[in-house]
C-alpha positions as CSV (number, residue, x, y, z in Angstrom):
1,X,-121.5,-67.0,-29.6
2,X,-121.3,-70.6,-30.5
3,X,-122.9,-71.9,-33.5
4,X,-123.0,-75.4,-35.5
5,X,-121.3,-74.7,-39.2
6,X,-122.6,-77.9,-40.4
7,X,-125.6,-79.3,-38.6
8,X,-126.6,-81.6,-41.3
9,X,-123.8,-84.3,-39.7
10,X,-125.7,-84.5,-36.3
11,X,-128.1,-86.5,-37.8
12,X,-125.5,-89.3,-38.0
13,X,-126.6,-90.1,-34.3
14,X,-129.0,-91.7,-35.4
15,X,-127.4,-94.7,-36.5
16,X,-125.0,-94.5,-33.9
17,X,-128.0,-94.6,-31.6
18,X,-129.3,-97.7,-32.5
19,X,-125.8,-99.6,-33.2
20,X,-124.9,-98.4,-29.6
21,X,-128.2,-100.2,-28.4
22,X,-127.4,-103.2,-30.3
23,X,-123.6,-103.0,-28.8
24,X,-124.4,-102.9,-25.3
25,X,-127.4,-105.7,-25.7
26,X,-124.7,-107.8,-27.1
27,X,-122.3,-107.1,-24.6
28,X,-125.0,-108.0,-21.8
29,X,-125.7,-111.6,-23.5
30,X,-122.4,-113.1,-23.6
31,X,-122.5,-115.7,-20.8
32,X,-122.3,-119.8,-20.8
33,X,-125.1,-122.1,-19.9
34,X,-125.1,-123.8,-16.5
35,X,-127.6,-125.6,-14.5
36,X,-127.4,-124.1,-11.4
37,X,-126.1,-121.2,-11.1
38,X,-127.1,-120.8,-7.2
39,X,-123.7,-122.6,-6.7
40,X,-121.4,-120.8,-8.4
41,X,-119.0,-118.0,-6.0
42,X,-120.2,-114.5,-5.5
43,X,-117.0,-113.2,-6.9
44,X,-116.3,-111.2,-10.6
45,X,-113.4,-111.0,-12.7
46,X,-112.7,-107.7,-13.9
47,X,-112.8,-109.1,-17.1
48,X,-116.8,-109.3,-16.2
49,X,-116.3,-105.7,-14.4
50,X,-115.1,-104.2,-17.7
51,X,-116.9,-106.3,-20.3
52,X,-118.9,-103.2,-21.4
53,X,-115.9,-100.4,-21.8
54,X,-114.6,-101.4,-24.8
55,X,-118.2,-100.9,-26.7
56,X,-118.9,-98.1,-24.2
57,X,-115.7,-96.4,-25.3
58,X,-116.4,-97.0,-28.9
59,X,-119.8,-95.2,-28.8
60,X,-118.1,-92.5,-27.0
61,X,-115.6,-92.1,-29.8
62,X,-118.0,-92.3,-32.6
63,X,-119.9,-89.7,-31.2
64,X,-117.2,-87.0,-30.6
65,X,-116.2,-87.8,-34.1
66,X,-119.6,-86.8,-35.2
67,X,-119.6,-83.7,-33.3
68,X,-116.3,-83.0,-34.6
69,X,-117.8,-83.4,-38.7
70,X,-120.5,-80.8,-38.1
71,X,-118.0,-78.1,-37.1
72,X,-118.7,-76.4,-33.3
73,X,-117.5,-73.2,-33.9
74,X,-117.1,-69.6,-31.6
75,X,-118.0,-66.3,-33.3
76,X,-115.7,-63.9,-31.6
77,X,-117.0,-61.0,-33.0
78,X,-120.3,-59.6,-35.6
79,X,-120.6,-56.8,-37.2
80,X,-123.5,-55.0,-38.8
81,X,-122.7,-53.7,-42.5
82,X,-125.5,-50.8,-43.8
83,X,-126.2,-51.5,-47.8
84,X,-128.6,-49.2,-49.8
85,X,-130.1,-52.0,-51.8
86,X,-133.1,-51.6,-55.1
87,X,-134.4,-54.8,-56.9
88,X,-134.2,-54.4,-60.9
89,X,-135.4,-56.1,-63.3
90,X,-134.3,-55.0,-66.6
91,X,-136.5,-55.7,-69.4
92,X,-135.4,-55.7,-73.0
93,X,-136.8,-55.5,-76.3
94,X,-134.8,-58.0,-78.8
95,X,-137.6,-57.5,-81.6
96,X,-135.9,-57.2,-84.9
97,X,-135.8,-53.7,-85.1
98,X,-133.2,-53.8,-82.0
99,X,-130.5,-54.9,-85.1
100,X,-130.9,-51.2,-86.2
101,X,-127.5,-49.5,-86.5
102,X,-128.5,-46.3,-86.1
103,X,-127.2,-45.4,-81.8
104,X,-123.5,-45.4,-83.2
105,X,-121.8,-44.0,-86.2
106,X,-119.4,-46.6,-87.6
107,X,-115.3,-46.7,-86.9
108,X,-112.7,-47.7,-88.0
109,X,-112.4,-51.2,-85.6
110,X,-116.5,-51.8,-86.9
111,X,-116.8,-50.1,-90.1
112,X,-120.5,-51.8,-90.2
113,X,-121.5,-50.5,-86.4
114,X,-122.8,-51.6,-83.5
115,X,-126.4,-52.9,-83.5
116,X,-129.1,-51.3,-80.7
117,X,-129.0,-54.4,-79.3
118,X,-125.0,-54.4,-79.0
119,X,-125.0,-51.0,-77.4
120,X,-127.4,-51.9,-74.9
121,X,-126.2,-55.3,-73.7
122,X,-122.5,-53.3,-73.1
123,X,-124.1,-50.3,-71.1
124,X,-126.4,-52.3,-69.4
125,X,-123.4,-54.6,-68.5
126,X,-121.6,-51.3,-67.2
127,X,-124.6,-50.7,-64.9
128,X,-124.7,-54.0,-63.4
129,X,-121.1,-53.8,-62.3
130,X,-121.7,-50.5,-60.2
131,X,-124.5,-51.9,-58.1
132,X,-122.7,-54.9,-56.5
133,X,-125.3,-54.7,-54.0
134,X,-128.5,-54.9,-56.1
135,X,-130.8,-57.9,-56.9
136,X,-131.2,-57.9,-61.0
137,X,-132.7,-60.0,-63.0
138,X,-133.2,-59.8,-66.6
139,X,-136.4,-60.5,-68.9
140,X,-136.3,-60.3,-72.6
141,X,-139.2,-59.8,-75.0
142,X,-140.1,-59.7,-78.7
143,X,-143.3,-61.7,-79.8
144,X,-143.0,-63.4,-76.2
145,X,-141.8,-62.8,-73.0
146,X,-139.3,-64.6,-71.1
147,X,-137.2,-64.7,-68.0
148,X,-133.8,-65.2,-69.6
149,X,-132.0,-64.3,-65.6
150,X,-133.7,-64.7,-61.8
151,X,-133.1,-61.9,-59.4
152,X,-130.0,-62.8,-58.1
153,X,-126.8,-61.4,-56.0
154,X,-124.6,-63.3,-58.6
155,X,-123.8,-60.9,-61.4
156,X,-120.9,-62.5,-62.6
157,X,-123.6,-65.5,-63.9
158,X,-126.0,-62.5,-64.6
159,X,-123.6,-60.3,-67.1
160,X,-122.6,-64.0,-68.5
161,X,-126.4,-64.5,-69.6
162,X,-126.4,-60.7,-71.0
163,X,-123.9,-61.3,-73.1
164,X,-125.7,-64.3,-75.0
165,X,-128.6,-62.5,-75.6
166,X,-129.4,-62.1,-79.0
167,X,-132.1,-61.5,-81.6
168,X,-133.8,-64.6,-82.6
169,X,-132.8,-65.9,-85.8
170,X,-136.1,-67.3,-86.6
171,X,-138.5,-66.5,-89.1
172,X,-141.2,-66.7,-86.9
173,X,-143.1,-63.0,-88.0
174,X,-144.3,-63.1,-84.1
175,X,-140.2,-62.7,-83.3
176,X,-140.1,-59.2,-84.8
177,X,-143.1,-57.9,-83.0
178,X,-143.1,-55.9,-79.5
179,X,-145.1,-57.6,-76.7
180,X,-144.4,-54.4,-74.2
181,X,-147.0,-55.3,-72.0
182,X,-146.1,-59.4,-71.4
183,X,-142.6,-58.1,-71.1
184,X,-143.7,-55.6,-68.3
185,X,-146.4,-58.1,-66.5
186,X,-143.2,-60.5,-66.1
187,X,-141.2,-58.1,-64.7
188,X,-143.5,-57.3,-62.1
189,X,-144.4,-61.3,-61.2
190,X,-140.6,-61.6,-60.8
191,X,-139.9,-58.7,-58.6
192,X,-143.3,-59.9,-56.3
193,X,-141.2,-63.1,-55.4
194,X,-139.1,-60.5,-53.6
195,X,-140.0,-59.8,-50.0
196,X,-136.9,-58.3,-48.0
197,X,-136.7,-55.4,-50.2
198,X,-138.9,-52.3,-50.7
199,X,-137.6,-50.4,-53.8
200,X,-138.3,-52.6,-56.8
201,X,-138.1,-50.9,-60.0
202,X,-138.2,-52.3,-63.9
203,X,-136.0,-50.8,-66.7
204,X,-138.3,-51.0,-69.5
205,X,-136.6,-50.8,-72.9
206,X,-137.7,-50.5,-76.2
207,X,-137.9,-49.4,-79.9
208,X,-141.1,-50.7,-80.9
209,X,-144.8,-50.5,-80.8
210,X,-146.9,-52.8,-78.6
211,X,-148.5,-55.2,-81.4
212,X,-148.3,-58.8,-79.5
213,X,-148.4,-60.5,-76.5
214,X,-151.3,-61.5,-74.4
215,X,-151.3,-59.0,-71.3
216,X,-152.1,-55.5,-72.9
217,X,-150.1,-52.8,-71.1
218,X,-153.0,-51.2,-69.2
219,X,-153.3,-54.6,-67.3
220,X,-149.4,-54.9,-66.8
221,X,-149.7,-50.6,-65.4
222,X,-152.2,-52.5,-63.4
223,X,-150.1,-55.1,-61.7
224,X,-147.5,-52.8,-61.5
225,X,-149.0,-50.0,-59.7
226,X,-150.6,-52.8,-57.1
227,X,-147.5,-54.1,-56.2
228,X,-145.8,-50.7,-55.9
229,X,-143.5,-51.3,-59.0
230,X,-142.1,-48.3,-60.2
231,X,-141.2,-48.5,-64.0
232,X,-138.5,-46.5,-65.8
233,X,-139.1,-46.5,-69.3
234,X,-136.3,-45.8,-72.3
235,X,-137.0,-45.1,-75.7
236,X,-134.9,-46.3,-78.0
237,X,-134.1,-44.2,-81.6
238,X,-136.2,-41.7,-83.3
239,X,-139.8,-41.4,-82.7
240,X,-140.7,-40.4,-86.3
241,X,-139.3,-43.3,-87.4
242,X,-136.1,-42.1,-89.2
243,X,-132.8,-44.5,-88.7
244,X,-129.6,-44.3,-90.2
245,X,-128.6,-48.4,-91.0
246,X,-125.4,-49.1,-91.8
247,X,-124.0,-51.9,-93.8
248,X,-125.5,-54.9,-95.6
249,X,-126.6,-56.4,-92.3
250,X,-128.6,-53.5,-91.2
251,X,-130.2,-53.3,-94.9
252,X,-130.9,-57.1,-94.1
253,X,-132.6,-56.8,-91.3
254,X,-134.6,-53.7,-92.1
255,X,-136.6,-56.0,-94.7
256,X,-136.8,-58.3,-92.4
257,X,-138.0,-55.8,-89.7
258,X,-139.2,-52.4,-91.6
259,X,-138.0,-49.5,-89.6
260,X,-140.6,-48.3,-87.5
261,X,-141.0,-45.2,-84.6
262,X,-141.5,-46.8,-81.0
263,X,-144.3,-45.6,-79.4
264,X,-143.5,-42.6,-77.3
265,X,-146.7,-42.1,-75.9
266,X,-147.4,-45.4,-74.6
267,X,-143.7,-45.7,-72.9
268,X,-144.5,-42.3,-71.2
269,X,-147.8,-43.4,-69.8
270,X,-146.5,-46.4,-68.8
271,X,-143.6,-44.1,-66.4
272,X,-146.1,-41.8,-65.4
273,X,-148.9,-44.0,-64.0
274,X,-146.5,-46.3,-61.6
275,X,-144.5,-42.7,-60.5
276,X,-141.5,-43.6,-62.5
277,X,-139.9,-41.7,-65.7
278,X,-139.1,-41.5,-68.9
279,X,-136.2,-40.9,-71.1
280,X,-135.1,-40.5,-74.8
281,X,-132.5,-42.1,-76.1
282,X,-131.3,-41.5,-79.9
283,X,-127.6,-42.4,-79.5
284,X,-124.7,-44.5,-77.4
285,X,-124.1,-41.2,-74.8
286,X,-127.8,-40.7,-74.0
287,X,-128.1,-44.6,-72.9
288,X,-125.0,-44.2,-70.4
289,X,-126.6,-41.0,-69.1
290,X,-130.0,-42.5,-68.7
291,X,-128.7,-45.5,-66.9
292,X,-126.5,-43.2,-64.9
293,X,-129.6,-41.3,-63.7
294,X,-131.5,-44.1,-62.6
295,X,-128.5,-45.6,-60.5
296,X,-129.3,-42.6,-58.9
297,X,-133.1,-43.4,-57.5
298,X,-134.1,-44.1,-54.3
299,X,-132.2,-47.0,-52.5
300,X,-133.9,-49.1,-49.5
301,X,-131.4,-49.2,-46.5
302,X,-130.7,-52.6,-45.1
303,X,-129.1,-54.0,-42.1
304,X,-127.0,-56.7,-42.5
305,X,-125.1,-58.9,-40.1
306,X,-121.7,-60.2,-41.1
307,X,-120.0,-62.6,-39.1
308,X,-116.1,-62.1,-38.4
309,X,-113.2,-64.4,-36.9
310,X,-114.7,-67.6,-35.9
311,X,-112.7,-70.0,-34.1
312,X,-113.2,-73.7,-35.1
313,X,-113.6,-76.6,-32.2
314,X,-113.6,-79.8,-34.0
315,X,-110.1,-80.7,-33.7
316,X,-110.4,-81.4,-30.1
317,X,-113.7,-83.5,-30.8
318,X,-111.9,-85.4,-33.5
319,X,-108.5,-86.1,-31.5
320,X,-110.7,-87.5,-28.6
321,X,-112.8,-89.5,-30.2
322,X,-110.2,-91.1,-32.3
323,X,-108.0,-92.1,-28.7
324,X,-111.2,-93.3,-27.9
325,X,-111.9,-95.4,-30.9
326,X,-108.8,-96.8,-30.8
327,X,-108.4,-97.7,-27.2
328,X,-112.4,-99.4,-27.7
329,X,-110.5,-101.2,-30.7
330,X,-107.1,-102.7,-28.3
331,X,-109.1,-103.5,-25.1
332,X,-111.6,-105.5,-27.7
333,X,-108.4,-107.2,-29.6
334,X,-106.7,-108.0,-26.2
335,X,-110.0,-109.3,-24.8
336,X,-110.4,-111.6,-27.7
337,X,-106.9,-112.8,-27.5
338,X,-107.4,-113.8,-23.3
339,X,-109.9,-116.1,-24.1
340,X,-108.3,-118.3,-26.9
């Protein structure tokens, strides 16, 4: 199979169209004035017989160089590659009750502990690295919503913007408030963008009740259930409300943020109605668990063609036209030196 690698270069023939015209016309219009022309002999010189190689060779040259840039190539062989392939969207709460401390006990290298919000961004980060063939993105929400990663392939760049996720410092009151449902009704308008892919699923993650936003989360079930979204819900801490903070920093942020149960009910609904599930999480080992349960949903199979051993042309198209080039250039320096 023979294919172009870089077809952008072949549109360098334009130019070299219209300087060849220009060449050649010039070439044609050399000639001396005379009167009479009826008298002069019949015979040429094969200086007038070879007046348009040199430009003719130059054009030639100029062309196979071009060729040469965009890369003819030979694919000698293709293979098809069969990848079970889901697109996420994880969806996170970074409200201020995420800065509980509650999901792990203290130790002796953090003597404070680990914030929710720590303990998710490193699972989650585990997760991402065992589904090298998944499209994730990543949408954070607190008082608003936002896309903070596209759905991409790349989750180097992906686990990179993960790890600078934090809770906002601001003291904003609408950043320590849960808008479950604009977080959801972004999720769902991201993963629509995706066509090649069945399986689209959103993590949905949270330890809060749904008191902000602007899409409730009946309308964001809605938009989910129309565009076949399935949504797996996690709960994060106690739904009573009862948290164990640890340290100045969690007594900090509790006043900032009073400690509060998520809504259960709601995060259950929101599974059930778009066929996905729930799960309870109250510490680090139920998170892994959960994540490692939904790595192991339904997958769409795709085809996908990968293209092995290709052998390159251009080095013949560049050799020849630079001969040609060059000889354009020496029958055009010796031409110009016969008629001094």
């Amino acid at each position: 199979m023979n294919r172009i690698a870089s077809p952008q270069w072949l549109l360098l023939f334009l130019p070299l169209i219209y300087s060849a015209y220009r060449m050649l016309r010039r070439a044609k219009s050399q000639a001396l004035p005379y009167s009479c022309v009826s008298m002069l002999p019949r015979t040429f010189t094969w200086r007038q017989k070879f007046n348009l190689l040199p430009p003719m060779l130059m054009i030639a040259g100029l062309a196979l160089v071009v060729i040469a840039a965009s890369r003819p190539q030979t694919t000698l062989s293709k293979t098809n590659k069969a990848k079970h392939s889901i697109a996420i969207e994880m969806t996170v709460d970074v409200s201020g009750s995420m800065m509980e401390r509650d999901l792990a006990p203290p130790s002796s290298r953090d003597p404070v502990g680990k914030t929710r919000l720590d303990i998710v961004k490193e699972t989650f980060a585990k997760f991402v690295e065992l589904r090298p063939d998944d499209m994730i993105g990543l949408v954070a929400f607190g008082g608003y919503a936002t896309t903070r990663c596209p759905l991409t392939l790349d989750h180097t760049a992906l686990l990179h913007v993960l790890k600078g996720i934090e809770v906002p410092a601001s003291r904003d009151p609408m950043e320590t408030m849960t808008a479950i449902g604009d977080g959801l009704a972004m999720a769902c308008a991201r993963l629509a963008a995706v066509t090649n892919i069945e399986s689209k699923i959103v993590i949905l993650l949270s330890d809060g009740e749904n008191n902000a936003g602007i899409v409730t989360p009946e309308e964001a079930i809605s938009v989910a259930k129309q565009q076949g979204i399935k949504v797996y819900s996690i709960g994060m801490g106690n739904p009573d409300g009862v948290t164990n903070p640890g340290g100045m920093g969690s007594i900090f942020h509790a006043m900032m943020a009073p400690s509060h149960g998520f809504d259960e009910t709601l995060l259950k609904h929101i599974a059930q109605s778009t066929g996905g599930r729930y799960f309870n999480v109250r510490n680090e080992s139920g998170l892994n668990k959960t994540l490692e349960e939904i790595d192991r949903l339904q997958k769409t199979k795709i085809e996908e063609g990968i293209y092995m051993r290709q052998k390159d042309h251009f080095a013949v198209f560049l050799v020849s036209g630079s001969l040609l080039v060059l000889v354009s250039l020496l029958l055009s320096s010796h031409s110009r030196r016969s008629l001094i």
